[in-house]
N, C-alpha and C positions, 0 to 999 in steps of 0.2 A: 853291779846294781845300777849305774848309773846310767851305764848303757843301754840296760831296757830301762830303764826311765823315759830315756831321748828314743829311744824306739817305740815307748807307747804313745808319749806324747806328737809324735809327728807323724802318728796314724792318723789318716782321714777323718774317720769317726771321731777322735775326742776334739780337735779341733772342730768338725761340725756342731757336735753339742756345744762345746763356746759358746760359737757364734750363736747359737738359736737358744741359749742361756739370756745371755746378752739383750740379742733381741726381745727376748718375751719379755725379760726387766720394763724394756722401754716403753712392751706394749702394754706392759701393767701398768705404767705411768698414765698410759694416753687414755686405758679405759678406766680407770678410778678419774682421772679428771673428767671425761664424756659421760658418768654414771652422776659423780657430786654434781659438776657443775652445768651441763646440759640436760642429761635425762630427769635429776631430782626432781628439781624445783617446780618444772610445770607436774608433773603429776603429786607434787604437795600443793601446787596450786589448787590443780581438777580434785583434791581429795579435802578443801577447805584451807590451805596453809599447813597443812602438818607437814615436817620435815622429820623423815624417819630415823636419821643417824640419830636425832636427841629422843630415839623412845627406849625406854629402861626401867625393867623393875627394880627397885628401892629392896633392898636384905638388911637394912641395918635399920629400917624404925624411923628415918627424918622425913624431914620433908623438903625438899631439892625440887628448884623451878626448871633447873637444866641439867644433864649428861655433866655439863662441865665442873656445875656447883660440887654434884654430888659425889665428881673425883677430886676436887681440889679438896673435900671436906673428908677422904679417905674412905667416901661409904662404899659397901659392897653390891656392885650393882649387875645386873642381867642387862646385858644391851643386844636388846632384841632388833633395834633398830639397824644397829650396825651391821648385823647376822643380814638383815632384811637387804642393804647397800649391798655384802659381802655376795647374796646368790644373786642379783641383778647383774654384777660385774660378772659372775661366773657364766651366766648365759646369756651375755653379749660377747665374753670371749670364746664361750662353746661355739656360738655363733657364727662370728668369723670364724674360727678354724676350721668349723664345715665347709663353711664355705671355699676357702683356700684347697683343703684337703679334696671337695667336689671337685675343683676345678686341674690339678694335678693331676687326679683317678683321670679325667677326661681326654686330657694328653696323653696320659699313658693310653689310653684305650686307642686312642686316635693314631699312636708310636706301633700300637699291636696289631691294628687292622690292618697298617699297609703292605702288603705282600712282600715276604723276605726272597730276596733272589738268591742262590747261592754262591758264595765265592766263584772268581775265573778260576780259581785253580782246581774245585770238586766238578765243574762243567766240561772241563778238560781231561778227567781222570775218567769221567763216565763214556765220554765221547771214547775216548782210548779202549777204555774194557767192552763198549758196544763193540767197535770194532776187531776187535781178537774173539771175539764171539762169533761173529759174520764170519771170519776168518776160519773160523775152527769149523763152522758148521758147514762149511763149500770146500775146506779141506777132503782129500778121499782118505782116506778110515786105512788104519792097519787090515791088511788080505787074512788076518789070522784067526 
């Protein structure tokens, strides 16, 4: 068992997933801070100052001037706001992955168009079989 352990693990594949495990971690980092801290603000600006993370419906009956009040005080709340933060980040990173993803399809396309030449060795096998053809066919034929 431990054997295919070390055997599954030092297959390509799980190792690649790591690594792009890993990476997306960081890039969830970098676009939840470019969503709070770049993109928010000015469009809470262009939209009067409202900042969406603190918008929430209230299920418990108070009344809470902020997202924060209304969790430190345990009430039950729909944060619609956050949902609203959550699909922004989702397509800026749909976003970029198109984009990434567009520009790999492009190489490959660009790896596909160039004319595959055939190995020296099936250029040599054909040249060979032409020739035992020519061969055969200038040969004279059994008289029977």
């Amino acid at each position: 068992m431990l054997q295919e352990f070390k055997t599954f693990i030092s297959r390509g594949n799980v190792v690649e997933l790591a690594v792009g495990i890993i990476i997306g971690a960081a890039f969830t980092g970098i676009v939840n801070s470019l969503v709070k801290d770049v993109l928010m603000p000015p469009i809470g600006w262009l939209m009067g100052g409202i900042d969406f993370s603190n918008y929430f419906l209230n299920l418990s009956g108070g009344q809470y001037e902020s997202l924060a009040a209304a969790e430190a005080a345990g009430a039950a709340t729909i944060n619609y706001g956050r949902f609203i933060n959550a699909l922004i980040n989702f397509f800026i990173v749909a976003g970029a992955l198109f984009m990434i993803v567009r520009q790999v399809n492009r190489l490959h396309f660009l790896q596909d168009s160039k004319p595959k030449t055939p190995p020296r060795q099936e250029v040599l096998l054909e040249e060979i079989r032409d020739a035992l053809r020519a061969r055969q066919a200038t040969a004279p034929g059994d008289g029977g």
